[in-house]
N, C-alpha and C positions, 0 to 999 in steps of 0.2 A: 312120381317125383316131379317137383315144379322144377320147370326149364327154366333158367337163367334172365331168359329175354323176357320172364313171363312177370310180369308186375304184382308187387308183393299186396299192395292195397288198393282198393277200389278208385282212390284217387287218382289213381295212373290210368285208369280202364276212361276216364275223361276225357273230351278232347281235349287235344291240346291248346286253345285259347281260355276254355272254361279251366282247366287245372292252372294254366298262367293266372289268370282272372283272379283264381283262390290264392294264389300265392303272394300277390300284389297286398293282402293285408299284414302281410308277416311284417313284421322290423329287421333290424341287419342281423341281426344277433340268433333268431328265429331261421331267416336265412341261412347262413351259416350251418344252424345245425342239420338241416333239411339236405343240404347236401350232403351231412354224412352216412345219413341212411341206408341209399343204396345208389347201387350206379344209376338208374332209370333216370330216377329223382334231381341228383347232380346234373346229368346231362341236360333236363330240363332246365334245371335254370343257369346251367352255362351258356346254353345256346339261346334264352330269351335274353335279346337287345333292354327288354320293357325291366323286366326285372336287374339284370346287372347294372343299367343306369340307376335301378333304383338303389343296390348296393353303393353303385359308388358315389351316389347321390348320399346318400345315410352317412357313408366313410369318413364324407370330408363336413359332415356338418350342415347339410343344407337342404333346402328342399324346394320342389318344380315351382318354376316362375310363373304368372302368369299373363296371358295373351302374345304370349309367345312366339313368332313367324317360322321360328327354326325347327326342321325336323327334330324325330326323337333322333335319329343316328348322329345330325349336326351339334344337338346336345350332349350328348355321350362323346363325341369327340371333344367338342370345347371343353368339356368340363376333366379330360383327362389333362389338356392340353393347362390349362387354370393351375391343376396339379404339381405338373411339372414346373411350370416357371417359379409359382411359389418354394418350391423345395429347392430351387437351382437361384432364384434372385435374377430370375432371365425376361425384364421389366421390357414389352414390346416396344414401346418411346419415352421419350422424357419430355416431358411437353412444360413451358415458364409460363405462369397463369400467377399476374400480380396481383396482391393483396396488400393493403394499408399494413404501413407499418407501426412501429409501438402500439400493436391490439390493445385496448381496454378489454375487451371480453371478446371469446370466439366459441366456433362450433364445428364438429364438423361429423355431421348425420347422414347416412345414404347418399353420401357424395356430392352431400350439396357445404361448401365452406363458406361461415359466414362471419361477419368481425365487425366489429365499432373502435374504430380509430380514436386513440389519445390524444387532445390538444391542449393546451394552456387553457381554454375556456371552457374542456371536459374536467380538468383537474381541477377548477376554481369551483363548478357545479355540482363537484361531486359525481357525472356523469356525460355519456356522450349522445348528441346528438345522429351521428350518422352513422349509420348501417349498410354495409356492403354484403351483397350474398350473390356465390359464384357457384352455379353447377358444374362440377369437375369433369373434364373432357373422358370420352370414351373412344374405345375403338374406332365407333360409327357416328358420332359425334362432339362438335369443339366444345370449345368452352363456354359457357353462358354466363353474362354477370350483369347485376341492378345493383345499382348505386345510388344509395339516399346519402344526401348531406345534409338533409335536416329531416328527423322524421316526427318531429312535431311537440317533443319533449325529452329531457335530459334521462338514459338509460342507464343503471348500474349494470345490469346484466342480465341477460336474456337465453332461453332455450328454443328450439326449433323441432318439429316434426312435416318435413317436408310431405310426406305421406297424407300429410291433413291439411298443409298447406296454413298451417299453423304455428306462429313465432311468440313467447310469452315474454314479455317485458316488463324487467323491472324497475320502476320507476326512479329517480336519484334525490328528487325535489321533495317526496314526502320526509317529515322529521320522524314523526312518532308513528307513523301507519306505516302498514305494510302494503305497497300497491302495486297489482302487477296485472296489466295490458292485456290484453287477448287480440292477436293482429292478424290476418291473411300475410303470410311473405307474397305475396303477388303484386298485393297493391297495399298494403298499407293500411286497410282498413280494418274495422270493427269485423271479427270472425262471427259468418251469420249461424253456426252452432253451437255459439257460445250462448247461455238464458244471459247472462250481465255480461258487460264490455270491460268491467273490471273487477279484478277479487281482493278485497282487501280483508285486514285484519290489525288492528289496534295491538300494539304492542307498549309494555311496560318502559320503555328507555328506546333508545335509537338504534340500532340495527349495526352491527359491524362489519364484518364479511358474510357473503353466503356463497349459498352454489343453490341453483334451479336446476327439474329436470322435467320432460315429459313422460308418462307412461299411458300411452293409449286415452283413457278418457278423465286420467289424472293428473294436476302438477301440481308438486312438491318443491318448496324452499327448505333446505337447511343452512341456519345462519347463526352469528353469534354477537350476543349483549354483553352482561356481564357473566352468563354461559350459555349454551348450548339450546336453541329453539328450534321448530321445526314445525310448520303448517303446512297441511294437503287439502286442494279441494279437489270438486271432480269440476272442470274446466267447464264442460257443459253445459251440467245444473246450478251451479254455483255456490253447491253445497259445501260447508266445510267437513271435512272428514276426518282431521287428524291438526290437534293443538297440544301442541308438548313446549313445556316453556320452563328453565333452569331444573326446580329441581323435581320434575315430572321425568327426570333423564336419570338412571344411574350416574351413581357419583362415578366422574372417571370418563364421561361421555366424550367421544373423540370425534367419530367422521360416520358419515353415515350412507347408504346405497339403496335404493332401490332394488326390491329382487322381483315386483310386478305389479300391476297395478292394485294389488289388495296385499301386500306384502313388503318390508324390508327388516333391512338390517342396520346395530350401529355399533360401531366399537368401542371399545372399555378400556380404559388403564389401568381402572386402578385392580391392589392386589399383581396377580399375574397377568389380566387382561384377559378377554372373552370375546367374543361375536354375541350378540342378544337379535335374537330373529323376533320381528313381530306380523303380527296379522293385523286388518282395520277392514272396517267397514261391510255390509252386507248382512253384518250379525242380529244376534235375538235385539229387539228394542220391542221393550213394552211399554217405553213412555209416547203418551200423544198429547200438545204433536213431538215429532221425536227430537231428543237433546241428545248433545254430540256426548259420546261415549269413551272413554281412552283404550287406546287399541292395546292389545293380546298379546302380551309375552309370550309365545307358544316353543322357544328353545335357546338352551346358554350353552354354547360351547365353550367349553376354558381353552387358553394359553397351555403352552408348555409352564413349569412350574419354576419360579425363578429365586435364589437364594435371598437370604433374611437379607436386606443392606442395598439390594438392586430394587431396579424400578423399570416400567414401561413406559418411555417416554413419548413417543410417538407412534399411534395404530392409523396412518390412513391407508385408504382405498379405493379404489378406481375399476370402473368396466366401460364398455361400449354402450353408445346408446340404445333409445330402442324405438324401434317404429313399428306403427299401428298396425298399417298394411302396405301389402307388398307391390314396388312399383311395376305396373305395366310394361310389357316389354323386353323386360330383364329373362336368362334364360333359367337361372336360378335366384336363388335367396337364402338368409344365414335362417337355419332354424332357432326359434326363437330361445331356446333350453339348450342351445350350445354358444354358451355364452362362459366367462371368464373373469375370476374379480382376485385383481393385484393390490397386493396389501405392500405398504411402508411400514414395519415395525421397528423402529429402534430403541436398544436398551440403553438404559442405565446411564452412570458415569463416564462408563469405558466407551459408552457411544458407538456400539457394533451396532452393524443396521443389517437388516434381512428385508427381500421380496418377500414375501409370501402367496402363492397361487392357489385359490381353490376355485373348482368346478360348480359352477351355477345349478346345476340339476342336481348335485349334491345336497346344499342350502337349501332348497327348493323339495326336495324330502321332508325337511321335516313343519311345512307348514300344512298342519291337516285338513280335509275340505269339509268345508262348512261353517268355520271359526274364524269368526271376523270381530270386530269392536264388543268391549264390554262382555267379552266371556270369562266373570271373576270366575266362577269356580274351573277354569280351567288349568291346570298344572303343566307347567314346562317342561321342556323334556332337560335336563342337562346332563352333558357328558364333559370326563373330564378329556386331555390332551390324549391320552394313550387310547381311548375308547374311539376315538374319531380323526386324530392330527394325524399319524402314518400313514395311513391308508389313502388320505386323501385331500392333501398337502404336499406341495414340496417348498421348503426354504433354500434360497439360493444370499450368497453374502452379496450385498451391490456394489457393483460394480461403476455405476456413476447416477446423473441423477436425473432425472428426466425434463426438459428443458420445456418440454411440450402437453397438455394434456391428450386425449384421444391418442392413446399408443395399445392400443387394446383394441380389439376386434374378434367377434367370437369368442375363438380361444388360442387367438394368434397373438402374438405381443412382438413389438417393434422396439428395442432394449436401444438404449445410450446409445448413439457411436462410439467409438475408440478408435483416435490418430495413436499410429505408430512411427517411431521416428526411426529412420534410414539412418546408414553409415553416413552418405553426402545430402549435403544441403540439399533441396527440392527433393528427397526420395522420401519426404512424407509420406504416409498412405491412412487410409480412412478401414476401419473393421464395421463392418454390419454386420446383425448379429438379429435374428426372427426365430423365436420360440414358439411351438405349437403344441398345445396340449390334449389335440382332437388326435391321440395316436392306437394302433392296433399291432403293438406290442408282436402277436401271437399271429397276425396272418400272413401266408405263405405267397400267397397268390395275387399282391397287389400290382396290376400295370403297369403304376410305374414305379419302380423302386426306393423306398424309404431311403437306405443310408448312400455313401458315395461321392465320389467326387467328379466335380462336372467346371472347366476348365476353374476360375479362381474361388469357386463354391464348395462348402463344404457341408452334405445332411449328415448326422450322428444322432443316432437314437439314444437318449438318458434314460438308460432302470432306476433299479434301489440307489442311491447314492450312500456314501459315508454320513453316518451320524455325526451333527454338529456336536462337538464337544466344547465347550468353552466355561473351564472350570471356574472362571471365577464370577459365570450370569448362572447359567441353569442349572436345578438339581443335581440333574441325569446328562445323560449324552441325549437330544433331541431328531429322533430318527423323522424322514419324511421320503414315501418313496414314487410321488404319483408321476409318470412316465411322461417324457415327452420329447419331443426334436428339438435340435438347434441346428438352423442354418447359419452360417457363418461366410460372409462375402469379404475379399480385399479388395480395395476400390484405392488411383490413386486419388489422391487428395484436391487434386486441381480439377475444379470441374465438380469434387461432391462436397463441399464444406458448408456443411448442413449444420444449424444450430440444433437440430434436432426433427423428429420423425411423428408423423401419426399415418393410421391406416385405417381403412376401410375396407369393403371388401372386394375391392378393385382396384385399388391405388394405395399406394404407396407414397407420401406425402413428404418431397422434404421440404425444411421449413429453413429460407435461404435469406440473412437482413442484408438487402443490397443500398450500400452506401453510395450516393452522390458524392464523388472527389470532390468535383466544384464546390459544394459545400462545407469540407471536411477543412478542418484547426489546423490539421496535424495529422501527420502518416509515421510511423517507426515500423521498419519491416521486419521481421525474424520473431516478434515477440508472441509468448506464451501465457495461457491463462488456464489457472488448474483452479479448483473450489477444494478447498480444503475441511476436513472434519473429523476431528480428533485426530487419530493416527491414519485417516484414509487419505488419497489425494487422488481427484480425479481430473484429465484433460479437457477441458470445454473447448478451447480453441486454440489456434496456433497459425501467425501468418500475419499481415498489416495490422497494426493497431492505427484505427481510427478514432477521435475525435470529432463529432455530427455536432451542432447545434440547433437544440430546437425552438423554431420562433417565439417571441412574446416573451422570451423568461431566459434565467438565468440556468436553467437543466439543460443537461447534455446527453448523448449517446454515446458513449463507447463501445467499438468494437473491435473482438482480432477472431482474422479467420473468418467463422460462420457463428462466433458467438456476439452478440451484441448484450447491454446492459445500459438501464436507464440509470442517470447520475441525477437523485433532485436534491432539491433542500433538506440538509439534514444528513448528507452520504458523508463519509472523513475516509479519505485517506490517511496511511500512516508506512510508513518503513520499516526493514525489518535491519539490524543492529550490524548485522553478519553479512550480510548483503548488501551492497549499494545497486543491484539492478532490481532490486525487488519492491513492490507497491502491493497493499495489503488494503481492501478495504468489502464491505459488507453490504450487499443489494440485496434486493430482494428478488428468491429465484421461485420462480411460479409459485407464489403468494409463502413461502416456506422460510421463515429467516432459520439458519444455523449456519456456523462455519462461517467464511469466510472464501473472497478470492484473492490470488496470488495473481501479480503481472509480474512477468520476468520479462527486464529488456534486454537486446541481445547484449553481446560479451563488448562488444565494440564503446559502449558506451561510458566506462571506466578508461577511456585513455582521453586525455585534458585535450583539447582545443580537435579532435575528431565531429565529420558529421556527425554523427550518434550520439554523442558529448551534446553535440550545439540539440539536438532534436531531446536530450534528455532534459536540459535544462529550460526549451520551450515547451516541453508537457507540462512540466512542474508551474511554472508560469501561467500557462490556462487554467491547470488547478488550484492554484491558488488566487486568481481573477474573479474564478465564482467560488468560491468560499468551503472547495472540498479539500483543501491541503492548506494548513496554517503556514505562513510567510515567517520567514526569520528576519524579520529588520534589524538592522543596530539599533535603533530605538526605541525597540518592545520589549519587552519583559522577556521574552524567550531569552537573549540576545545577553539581558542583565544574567540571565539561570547561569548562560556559558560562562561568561567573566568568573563569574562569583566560584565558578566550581574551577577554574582553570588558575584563577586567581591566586598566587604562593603566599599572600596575608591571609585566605581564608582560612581560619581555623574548624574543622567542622565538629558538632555537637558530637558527635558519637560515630563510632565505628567498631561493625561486626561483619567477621568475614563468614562466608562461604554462604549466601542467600543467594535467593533466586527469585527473578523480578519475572513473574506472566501475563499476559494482555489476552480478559474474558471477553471474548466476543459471545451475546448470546450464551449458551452454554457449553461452549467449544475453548480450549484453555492452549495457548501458545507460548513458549518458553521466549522472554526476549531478552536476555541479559543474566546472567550469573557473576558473582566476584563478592566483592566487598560492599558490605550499605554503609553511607554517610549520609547525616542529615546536615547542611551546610545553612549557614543564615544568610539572608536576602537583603543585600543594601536597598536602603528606600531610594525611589525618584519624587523628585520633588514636583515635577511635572504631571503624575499619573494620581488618581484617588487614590485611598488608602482601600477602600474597598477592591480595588482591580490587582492590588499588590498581592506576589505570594511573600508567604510568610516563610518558608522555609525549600530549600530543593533538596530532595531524597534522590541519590545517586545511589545503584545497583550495575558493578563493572562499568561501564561504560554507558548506559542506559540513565538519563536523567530525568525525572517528574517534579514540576511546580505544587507544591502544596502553599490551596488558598485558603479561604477563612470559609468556604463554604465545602473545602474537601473532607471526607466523614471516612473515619474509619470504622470499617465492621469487625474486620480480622487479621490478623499480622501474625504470616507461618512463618517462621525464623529454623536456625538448623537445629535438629534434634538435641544436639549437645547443651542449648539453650536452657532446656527441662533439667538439667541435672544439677541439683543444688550442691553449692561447695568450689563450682564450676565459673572462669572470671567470665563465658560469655553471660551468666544470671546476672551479673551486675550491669553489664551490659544492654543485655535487654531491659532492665530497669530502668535505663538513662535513658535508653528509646524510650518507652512508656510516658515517662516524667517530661522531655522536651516535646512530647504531642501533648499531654495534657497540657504544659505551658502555655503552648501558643493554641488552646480551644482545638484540636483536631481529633483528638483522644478524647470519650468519657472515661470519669472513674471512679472506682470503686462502687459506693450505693448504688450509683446514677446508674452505670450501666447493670448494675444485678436487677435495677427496675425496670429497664428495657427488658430482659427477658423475663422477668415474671409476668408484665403485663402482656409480651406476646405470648406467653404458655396459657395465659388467661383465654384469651381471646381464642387460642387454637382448637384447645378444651370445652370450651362452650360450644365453638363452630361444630363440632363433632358430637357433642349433647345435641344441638339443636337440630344437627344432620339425622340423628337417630329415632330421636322425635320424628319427626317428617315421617321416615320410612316405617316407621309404626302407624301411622296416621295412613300410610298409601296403602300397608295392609289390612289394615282395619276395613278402611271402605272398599278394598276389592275383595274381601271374605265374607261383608254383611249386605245384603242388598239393599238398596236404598228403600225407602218406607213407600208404600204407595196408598198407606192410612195416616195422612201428618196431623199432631194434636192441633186445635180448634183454642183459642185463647181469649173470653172476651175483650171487648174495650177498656175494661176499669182496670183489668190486669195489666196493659200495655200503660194506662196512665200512671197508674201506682209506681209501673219500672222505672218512669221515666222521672216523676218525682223525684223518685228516690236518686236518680241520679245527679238530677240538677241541688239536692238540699245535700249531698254528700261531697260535691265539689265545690261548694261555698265552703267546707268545713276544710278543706283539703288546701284551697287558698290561703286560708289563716295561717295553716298549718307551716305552710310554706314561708309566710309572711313573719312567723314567729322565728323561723329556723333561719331565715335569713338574717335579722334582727341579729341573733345568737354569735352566727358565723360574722357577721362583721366584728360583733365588739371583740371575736379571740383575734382577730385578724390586729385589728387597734391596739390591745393588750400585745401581741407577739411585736409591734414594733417599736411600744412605748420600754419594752424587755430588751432587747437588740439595743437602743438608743440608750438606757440605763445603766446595763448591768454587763451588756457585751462588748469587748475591747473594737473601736472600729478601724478594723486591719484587714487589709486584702484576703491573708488567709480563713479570719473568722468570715468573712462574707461569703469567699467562694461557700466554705464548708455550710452554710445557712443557705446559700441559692441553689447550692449542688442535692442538699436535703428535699429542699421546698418541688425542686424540680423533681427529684427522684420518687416524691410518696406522690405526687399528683397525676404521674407516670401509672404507675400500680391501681390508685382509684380509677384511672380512668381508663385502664383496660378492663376491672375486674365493673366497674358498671357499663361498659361497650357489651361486654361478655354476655354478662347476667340479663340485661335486655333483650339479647338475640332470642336466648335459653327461653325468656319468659312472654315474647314476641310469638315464640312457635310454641310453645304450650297452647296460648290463648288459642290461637287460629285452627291449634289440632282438635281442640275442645269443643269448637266452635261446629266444627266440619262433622263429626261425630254426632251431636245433637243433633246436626240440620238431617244428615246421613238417618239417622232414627227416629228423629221426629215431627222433621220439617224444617220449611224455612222461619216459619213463623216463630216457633219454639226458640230457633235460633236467636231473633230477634230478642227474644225477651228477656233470652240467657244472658246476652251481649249487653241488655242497659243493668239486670244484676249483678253481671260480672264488672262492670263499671263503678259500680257502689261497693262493691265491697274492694275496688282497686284504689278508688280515691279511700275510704277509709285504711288500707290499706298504706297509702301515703302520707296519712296522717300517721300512723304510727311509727313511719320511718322518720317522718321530722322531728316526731317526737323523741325517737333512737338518737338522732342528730344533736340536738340540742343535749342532750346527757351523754352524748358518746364522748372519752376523753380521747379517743384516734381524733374525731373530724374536727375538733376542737384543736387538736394537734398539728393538721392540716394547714387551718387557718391560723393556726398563730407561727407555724412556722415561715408561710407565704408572707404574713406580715411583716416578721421581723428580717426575711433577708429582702424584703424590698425595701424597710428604710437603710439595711447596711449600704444596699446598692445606691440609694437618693444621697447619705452621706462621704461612701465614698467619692460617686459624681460631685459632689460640693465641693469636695478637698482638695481635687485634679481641679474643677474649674480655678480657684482662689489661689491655689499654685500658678496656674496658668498667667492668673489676672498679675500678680507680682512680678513675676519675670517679664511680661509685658510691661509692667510701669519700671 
């Protein structure tokens, strides 16, 4: 019988450095199970220091630094030591390390933070000259920072990889190119492993927003035109790798992520919404020398599934950056596959918003090795939500909005603050809140304990959670159960009033806008600022409200608290009905418009002749100085609105009770006014143009709007009971109807049934021609392109081209005859109007109201028909070149031209016999002489009263 102590496998009979040695190849999960084996085995790797660092090296995500000075045991301590304060929020200093404020663009990589300060003269550029980059202080050493104030050209935005000592810049001054810098952060110079100093790429229109990123020996722009582009080179070579431009993207294309450097990801809208993972570069190319290739769809995961009538209106996403290699010195490093990508999804109408968390080395599954650019016949993998979203996802509802980028790290996430408000004044307090998703659920034996409370800290481990049910977005109840911690810190408020947080793997960043008093407009204390969205509201700040002014211009800084917000050209404030301490206006919060913010000033400020009183009515003052809060003069038309509606002689046009008046910001809907609508008439001033005048004020309760001669109505929702015929509010709304068409604010009848046919035209076509395209993009990724293209002599390239010049001389006639045509019905429709049609305001509107409404309808169903017949040609085109060459192409392209202009001849020739376009034209004619005659009648009216 084997004795106890006697070792079951040969592996024991080892010494014990050599069996350590062997074990040192295991992974954690490997380990783990090696100690269940047998007692021998466990105790071997209990008692190696070498191996349980390496476990708890694995546990947390990271792996050994190098050149390192610290023992292994100094390691193994620190990095328990790392542990615990992360779980506890037990931060060893807090160190103030300034930074420019109003960033234009920042970063912040391996611990180095870097930013380009906003000025009057960046905003006129389009971009900033100067760049500030501050290595963030450590334990064992302070803070380091380089400060350029001019770095030699105007920057929109820029990425870093300190690791390489590598900063990419993108340029602001180019129009139609795309150019982006290659710089050393050390000094400023041309990066000597770069082949070119710069990478550009010619684009079709000018550039809108982007986001740059580095990956090792690649960088990537994703930016936007009139959609969605995105170029890769490898920084190095100077190769391009990856050109996607509008509709090279699924339709639906939202935000997009790097998953490595031969790989990412981008998100989708439309439908339910998906993840599309692709592969680039490294692939088969049999062309010499080699032409860029479009990168590998290699996997679609869908969305949960959403009801008929909902929509996905916003999918972005965000992770940490990434570096090359690991800095010297350090004891550890973030393994590079424990990594974290937080999704923004918000639906629908109803405007519910969801995080979304999944796991990098999850994504990173399914891109197969060896499948890079140009593998058509390869097939995607797609799963739908139930095959892949439980298991490994979790949805959480949000909670507020991130004010910062860089709140990711790993697979740590650094969530909103949230102030809580005490019983008494100053008992404010600040909630942090650090999610980790690097968790072990299932192990017994961790050092330092997962869950627990540790003085105002609190770790809680998250399982399965309740299925999201929300019956009126998603099919199903939407299960998600991927586990993780939440630390939870109270902090008071004074001393943390942070606009917001990023992290890395050693700090902890808050981000703090420290206002200059001396500077500052204006101070109001107690006041609150929440960002509102749909039915959410969340706290950004609470505490002084400041008023900043920034040099050179009319824009300002507001801030309360720890939140600040840029005021430019073009911001409005506005009030809310029910409120008089409330101010309501719409910034833009890290590049994202929706919603709206709420300033609530304290309670003190509703009693007459109080400081707070005197400080409300000097806010309002500044804001309407620079032109973000409209002034009430007795002079101005505002002023005339009140009279007229307060006024006991006005009579008003109509009145319907129970309406309700909303103010859309974006797509965010706020109720400001309920009661009775009256449309009330507008005394003229004799003083103001007629142009500046409104025509009528539409009062809803107590809420008043000027309607002018350029205000348009789209839609008028009135109360249910409205629809019900038989019923006096139908006549009512009638009379509404009829006093907007009066005064030009309302279209009617035809006019407006032509507004939507021609937008159903135009919709309809977009989605033919959209359809087109994605048979065109499967055609040439199922056929390989020719590498035998046909051979065409010279007399055949002449002949085409003949043929095109001798069929567009016919096509001119053609034109020149239908012109001819269309003028004399135009002449004939006005010599008919002048003759035969009584000339009276009514017969005119109804001929201009026509003329206008059928050239509405032509001229979406030929917008239309063109797109349709625009992407026919091109898909035709790309098809022959695809099979047969360029050449072929070529020759297609001057026959397809011949038989277009004959083509065109025949349509003139349609024109001139058609009794519609004939219809057209003689319509246009006769209500433009009703219009020339009634203008005669008013003037000669005019002329008498004058004499």
């Amino acid at each position: 019988m084997t004795s106890p102590a006697t070792p079951y496998f040969p592996l024991l009979k080892l010494p014990g450095e050599l069996c350590i040695e062997i074990l040192r190849y295991l992974d954690l999960k490997h380990l783990f199970q090696c100690r269940l084996v047998c007692k021998a085995l466990k105790e071997t790797i209990q008692h190696s220091l070498e191996l349980q660092y390496k476990i708890e090296l694995e546990a947390d995500g990271l792996i050994d630094g190098v050149g390192c000075t610290l023992s292994l045991a100094e390691r193994y301590e620190l990095l328990l030591e790392r542990r615990r304060r992360w779980r506890t929020l037990d931060w060893t200093q807090v160190v103030p390390v300034p930074a420019p404020a109003l960033c234009q663009a920042y970063e912040l990589v391996d611990g180095v933070f870097a930013s380009s300060m906003a000025t009057m003269e960046s905003e006129f550029a389009g971009g900033s000259r100067h760049l500030s980059i501050t290595r963030l202080p450590t334990s064992s050493e302070p803070a380091q920072t380089i400060e350029r104030e001019d770095i030699g050209f105007p920057v929109r935005d820029f990425a870093i990889d300190p690791s390489q000592d590598l900063v990419a810049l993108v340029l602001a001054d180019a129009f139609r190119d795309l150019v982006v810098r290659l710089h050393t952060i050390s000094e400023n110079k041309p990066h000597p492993q770069a082949a070119v100093p710069e990478l550009t790429m010619l684009l079709p229109s000018q550039m809108d927003s982007s986001f740059i990123q580095i990956v090792d020996d690649v960088v990537g722009i994703f930016f936007w035109m009139h959609g969605p582009g995105l170029v890769i080179w490898n920084w190095r070579t100077g190769q391009t790798m990856v050109r996607q431009l509008g509709f090279d993207f699924p339709t639906g294309t939202y935000d997009f992520a790097f998953l490595s450097s031969r790989a990412y990801m981008i998100t989708v809208t439309s439908g339910s919404g998906s993840i599309d993972i692709y592969a680039f570069g490294d692939g088969p190319n049999s062309h010499h020398p080699p032409i860029l290739q479009p990168p590998t769809k290699v996997a679609v995961l869908r969305m949960p599934p959403i009801k008929v009538g909902q929509s996905l209106r916003r999918f972005k996403t965000h992770s940490g950056p990434f570096v090359a290699r690991p800095t010297r010195g350090r004891a550890f490093e973030t393994a590079p596959e424990c990594r974290l990508h937080v999704m923004e999804v918000t639906y629908g109408s109803i405007m519910m918003r969801f995080n979304m968390f999944v796991r990098h080395r999850f994504l990173m599954a399914y891109i197969p090795h060896g499948v890079g650019s140009g593998a058509t016949d390869y097939q995607p993998v797609t799963k739908e939500w139930d095959e892949w979203g439980p298991d490994n996802t979790r949805l959480i509802t949000i909670l507020g909005r991130f004010q910062w980028l860089r709140y990711v790290h790993g697979e740590r996430v650094i969530l909103p603050s949230l102030p809580t408000f005490g019983p008494t004044p100053g008992s404010t307090a600040m909630t942090l809140m650090v999610e980790n998703f690097n968790v072990h659920p299932k192990r017994l034996d961790d050092p330092v304990p997962l869950q627990g409370v540790t003085g105002t800290a609190k770790c809680v481990l998250n399982m399965a959670g309740e299925p999201i049910v929300a019956e009126g977005l998603f099919e199903a109840p939407v299960e998600s159960k991927l586990p993780f911690a939440t630390v939870v810190k109270t902090l008071p408020l004074a001393g943390f009033d942070y606009s917001g947080f990023m992290v890395d793997q050693e700090h902890l960043v808050g981000m703090r806008v420290r206002m200059s008093m001396t500077d500052s407009l204006l101070t109001i204390p107690g006041v609150t600022a929440h960002h509102v969205l749909g039915e959410s509201k969340v706290t950004l700040g609470a505490g002084d409200l400041n008023i900043i002014p920034i040099a050179g211009g009319k824009d300002l800084t507001l801030s309360v608290g720890g939140a600040a917000f840029a005021l430019k050209k073009g911001t409005e404030f506005g009030t809310l009905e029910d409120d008089p301490r409330a101010y309501v206006f719409s910034p833009e919060i890290e590049g994202v418009h929706g919603g709206y913010v709420k300033l609530t000033l304290p309670e003190g400020v509703t009693e007459d002749g109080s400081r707070l009183s005197e400080l409300q009515t000097k806010f309002e003052e500044i804001l309407i100085e620079h032109g973000f809060l409209q002034p009430a003069e007795e002079s101005s038309a505002r002023q005339r609105i009140k009279d007229a509606i307060h006024a006991p002689t006005t009579e008003p046009l109509v009145l319907i009770p129970g309406v309700i008046a909303a103010q859309i910001v974006g797509e965010e809907t706020s109720v400001l006014s309920e009661g009775t609508l009256s449309l009330v008439v507008i005394p003229k001033s004799e003083k103001e143009g007629q142009d500046a005048e409104p025509l009528l004020t539409l009062t809803v309760g107590r809420a008043a709007f000027p309607l002018y001669k350029t205000t348009t109505f789209v839609g008028i929702v009135l109360p249910e009971a409205v629809d019900q015929p038989g019923v006096d509010l139908a006549e009512l709304q009638n009379l509404f109807e009829l006093a907007l068409i009066e005064y030009g604010l309302l279209k009617d009848g035809f006019e407006a049934a032509a507004d939507e046919v021609s937008r159903s035209v135009r919709e309809d076509s977009a989605r033919t021609a959209q359809r087109i395209r994605d048979a065109k993009e499967f055609y040439l990724k199922t056929h390989p392109r020719t590498i035998d293209p046909a051979e065409f002599p010279e007399v055949t390239h002449e002949v085409a081209q003949s043929s095109v010049s001798g069929t567009q001389s016919l096509a001119n006639a053609a034109h020149w005859v239908s012109g001819a045509v269309t003028s004399a019905a135009s002449s004939a429709g006005a010599w008919i109007a002048s003759t035969l049609v009584p000339t009276e305001p009514s017969a005119t509107e109804q001929l201009t109201s026509a003329a206008r409404g059928v050239s509405t309808v032509v001229q979406g169903v030929s917008e239309g028909t063109k797109e349709v017949k625009d992407t026919v040609k091109d898909a035709a085109g790309a098809v022959v070149e695809n099979d047969y060459g360029e050449e072929a192409r070529e020759v297609a392209g001057s026959v397809g031209q011949s038989v277009g202009n004959v083509g065109a001849v025949a349509g003139d020739v349609a024109t001139v016999t058609s009794g519609a376009a004939l219809a057209v034209a003689g319509l246009q004619g006769a209500a433009g002489r009703q219009n020339e005659e009634q203008h005669g009648v008013r003037a000669h009216g005019a002329s008498e009263r004058a004499l």
